[in-house]
N, C-alpha and C positions, 0 to 999 in steps of 0.2 A: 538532383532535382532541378530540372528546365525553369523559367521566368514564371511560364505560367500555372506550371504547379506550385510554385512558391505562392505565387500570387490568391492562389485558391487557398493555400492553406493557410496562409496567415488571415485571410477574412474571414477562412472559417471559426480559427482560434477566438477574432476579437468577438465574432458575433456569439459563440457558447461561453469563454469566459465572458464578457463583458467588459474587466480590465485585464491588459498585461503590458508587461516591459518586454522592452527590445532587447531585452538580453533571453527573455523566455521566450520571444519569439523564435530569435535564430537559432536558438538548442532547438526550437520546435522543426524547425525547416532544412535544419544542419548548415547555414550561412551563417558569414562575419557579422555585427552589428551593424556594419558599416553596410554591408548588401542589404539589409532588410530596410535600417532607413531610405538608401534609396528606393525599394522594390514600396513603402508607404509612399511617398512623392508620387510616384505613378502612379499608384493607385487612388489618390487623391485627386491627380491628373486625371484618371477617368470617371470625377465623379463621386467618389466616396469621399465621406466626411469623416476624419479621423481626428478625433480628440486628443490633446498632449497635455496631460499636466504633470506640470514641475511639480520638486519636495516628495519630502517620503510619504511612501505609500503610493505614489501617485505613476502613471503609469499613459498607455494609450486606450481610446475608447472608441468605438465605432458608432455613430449615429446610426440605428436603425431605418432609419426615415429615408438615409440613404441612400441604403442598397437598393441595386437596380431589381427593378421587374421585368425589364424584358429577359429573355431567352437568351442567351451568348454563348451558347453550348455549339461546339462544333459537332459535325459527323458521328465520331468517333466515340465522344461523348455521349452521347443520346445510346448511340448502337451497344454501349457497355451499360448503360440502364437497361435497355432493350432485355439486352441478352441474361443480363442479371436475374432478371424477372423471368423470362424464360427457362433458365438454370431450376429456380426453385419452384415454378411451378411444374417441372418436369419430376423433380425429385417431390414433390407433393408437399413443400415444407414453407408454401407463399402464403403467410398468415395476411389478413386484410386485402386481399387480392382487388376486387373491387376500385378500394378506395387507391390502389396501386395503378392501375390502369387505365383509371382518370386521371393519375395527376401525370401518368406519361402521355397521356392522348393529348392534354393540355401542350406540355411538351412539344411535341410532333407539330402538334399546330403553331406555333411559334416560328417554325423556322422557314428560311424562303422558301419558294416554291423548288427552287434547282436543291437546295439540303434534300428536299424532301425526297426526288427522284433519285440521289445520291443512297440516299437510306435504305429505297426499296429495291434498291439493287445490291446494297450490302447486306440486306437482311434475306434474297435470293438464296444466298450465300450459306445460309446456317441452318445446321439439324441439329436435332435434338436426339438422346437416345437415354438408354441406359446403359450404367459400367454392371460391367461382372462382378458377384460377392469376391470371388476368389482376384482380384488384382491389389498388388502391392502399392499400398500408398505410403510408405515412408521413406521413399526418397521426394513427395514432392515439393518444390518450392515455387516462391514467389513468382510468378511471368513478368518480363522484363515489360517497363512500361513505354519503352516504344514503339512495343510491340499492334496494339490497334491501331495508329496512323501511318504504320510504312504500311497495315494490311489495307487501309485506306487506299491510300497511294497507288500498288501493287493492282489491288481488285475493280476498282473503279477505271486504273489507267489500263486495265488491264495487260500486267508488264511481269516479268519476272520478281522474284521476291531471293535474295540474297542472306542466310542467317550462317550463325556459328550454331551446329549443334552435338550437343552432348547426349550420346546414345546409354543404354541401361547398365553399361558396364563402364559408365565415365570415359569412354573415348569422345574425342570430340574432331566435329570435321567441320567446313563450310560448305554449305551445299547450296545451289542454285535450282529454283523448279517454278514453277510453273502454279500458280493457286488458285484452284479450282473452289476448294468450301471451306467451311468451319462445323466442326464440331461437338459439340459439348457432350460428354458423357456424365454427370456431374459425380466427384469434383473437378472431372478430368477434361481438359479443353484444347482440341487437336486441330493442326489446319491439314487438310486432309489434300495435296500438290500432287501433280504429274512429274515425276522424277524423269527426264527426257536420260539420265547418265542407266536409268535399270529398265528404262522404258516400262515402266508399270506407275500407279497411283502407289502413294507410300504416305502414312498417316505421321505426321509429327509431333509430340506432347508438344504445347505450348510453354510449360515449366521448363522446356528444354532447349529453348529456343532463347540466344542470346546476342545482339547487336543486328536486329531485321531491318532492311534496308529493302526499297523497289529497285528495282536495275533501271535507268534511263535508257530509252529508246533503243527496248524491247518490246517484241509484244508475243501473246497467247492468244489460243480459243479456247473457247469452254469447251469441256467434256463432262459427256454425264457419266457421274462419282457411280459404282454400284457397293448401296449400301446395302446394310443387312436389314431386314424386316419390320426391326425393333426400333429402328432410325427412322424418324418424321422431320419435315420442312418443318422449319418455323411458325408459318402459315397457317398448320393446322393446330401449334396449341392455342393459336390466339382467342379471345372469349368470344 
């Protein structure tokens, strides 16, 4: 877990429990006591109010009063709420939807104006579909998480995209290509690249995809992906 995941999840810990110890912190984050104390310093650094009391029982506390209001949500951030919500209102399972879509429009608005063009051009980027009854989901797992800022990086710099990936019979290769869109079929989420090695478009599970990286000064064109029928832009599930 990176600084700034740590970071998130330790403020998320104090704010739902209320109190806890630095020992249950870094079981929580998988860090030494000693990382997490300093990862509260900086976090304190920027603003948060972090309560310490000594003697048993006694533990660290978060002043609510403190947490920031503004937005600090990166790109990448937002476009995985985006997409989240997209996900299940495609699958039909967005309960409170409504009240969902205001609080990401709030969201959106928050961020500079350059975020913003950044977003709609990431969000270009993505279709929606349906999976087949008949496809096999017990092999899938977790998608590696840094996997939405090298797609950052990758789509916006428009540059090559570099990953380890493991095919359906556990072979694994590194492939270089070219990334034209993103996919969701849900639960299934594919980046859908120009293989320049097969010369054809070739769809990726993202479950499958391990260590993605942009290539440095390279660059792509877009190509239009030919989906099938049942696949829509992003665009139009919006409300």
């Amino acid at each position: 877990m990176n600084v700034r995941l740590r970071h998130d999840a330790i403020v998320r810990t104090l704010r739902r429990n209320g109190t806890s110890t630095v020992g249950t912190l870094a079981d929580e984050v998988g860090a030494s006591r000693r990382t997490v104390l300093r990862d509260i310093s900086a976090l304190r650094d920027e603003g948060y109010v972090i309560h310490s009391d000594v003697g048993r029982g006694g533990g660290l506390q978060l002043d609510p009063q403190s947490m920031q209001t503004r937005a600090r949500l990166s790109v990448p951030e937002v476009f995985a709420l985006l997409i989240s919500v997209a996900a299940m209102r495609a699958a039909g399972t967005l309960p409170f939807s409504d009240l969902a879509d205001a609080g990401l429009a709030k969201i959106e608005k928050a961020l500079p104006s350059d975020k913003v063009k950044d977003l709609r051009t990431f969000l270009d980027c993505l279709h929606i579909g349906t999976l087949s009854p008949l496809q096999d989901l017990s092999d899938m797992k977790a998608m590696d998480a840094g996997l939405l800022p090298a797609f950052e990086e990758a789509f916006l710099g428009r540059q090559f995209i570099r990953f380890n990936y493991r095919d359906a019979k556990g072979r694994e290769t590194q492939r270089e290509v070219e990334p034209q869109a993103m996919l969701i079929l849900p639960p299934l989420w594919y980046l859908v690249a120009w293989d320049p090695t097969r010369d054809d478009f070739r769809h990726f599970r993202m479950d499958r995809i391990s260590n993605p990286e942009a290539v440095p000064d390279t660059s792509i064109r877009r190509r239009r992906v030919p989906f099938e029928d049942d696949v829509c832009p992003y665009s139009e599930l919006q409300p």
